[in-house]
C-alpha positions as CSV (number, residue, x, y, z in Angstrom):
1,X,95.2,100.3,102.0
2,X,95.3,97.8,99.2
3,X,99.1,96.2,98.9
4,X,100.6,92.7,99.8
5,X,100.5,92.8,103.3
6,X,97.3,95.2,103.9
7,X,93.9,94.0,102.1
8,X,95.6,92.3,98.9
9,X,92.9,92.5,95.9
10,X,92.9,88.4,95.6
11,X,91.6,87.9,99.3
12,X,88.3,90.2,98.4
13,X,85.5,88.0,96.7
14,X,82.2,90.0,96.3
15,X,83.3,92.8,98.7
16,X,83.7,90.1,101.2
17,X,88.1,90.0,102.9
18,X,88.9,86.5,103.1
19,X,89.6,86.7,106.5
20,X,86.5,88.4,107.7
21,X,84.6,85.2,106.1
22,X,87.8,83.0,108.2
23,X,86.8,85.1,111.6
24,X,83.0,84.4,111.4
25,X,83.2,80.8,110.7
26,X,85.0,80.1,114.0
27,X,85.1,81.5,117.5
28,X,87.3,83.6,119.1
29,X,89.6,81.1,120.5
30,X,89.3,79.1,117.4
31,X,90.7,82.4,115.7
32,X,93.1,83.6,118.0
33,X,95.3,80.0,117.1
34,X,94.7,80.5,113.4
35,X,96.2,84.2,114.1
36,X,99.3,82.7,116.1
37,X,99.7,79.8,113.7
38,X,100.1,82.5,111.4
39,X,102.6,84.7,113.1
40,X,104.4,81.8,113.7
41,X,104.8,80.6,109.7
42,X,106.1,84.0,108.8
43,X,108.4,84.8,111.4
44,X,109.7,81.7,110.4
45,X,110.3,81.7,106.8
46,X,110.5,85.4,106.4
47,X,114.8,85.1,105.8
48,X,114.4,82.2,103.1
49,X,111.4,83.4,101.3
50,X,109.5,87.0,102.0
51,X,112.4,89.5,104.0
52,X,110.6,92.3,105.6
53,X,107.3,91.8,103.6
54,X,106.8,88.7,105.8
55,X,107.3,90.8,109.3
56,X,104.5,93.0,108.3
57,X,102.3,90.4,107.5
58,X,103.4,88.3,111.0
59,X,102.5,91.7,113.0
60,X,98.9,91.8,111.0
61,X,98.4,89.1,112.3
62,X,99.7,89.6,115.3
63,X,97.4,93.0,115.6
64,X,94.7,90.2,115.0
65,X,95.7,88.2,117.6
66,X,96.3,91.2,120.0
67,X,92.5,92.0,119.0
68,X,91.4,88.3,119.4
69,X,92.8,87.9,122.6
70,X,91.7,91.1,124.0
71,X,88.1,89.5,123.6
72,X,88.8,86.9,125.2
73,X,89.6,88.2,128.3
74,X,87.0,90.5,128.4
75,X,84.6,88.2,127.8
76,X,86.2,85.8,130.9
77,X,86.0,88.9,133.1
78,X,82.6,89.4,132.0
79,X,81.6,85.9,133.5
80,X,83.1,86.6,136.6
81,X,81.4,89.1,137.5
């Protein structure tokens, strides 16, 4: 779904998202703050500046981090075992 908050058409470069290029250049950790820094800036400007549009893009990346941080533990169980 292209719109503001879902795949925007300026963050696509040579059929490459922006933030799939963002997600391979760091690890998982390394990602999972960039995620939360994220969720952070636009729950907190979202009633000055971008209303609802704002929410939905704090919960992307909040999905992101929920995905990021699933990994994470995985992977620590994974060298426990």
């Amino acid at each position: 779904m292209a719109d503001a908050v879902h795949s925007p058409a300026h963050y696509t470069k040579g059929g490459v998202e922006c933030i799939e290029a963002i997600k391979a250049s760091m690890t998982t950790e390394a990602f999972a703050g960039y995620c939360k820094g994220n969720v952070m800036k636009y729950i907190f400007r979202y009633e000055d500046k971008g209303g609802v549009e704002d929410l939905d893009k704090a919960l992307v990346y909040l999905n992101w981090l929920i995905g990021a941080a699933c990994e994470i533990e995985y992977n620590n169980k994974q060298r426990e075992i």
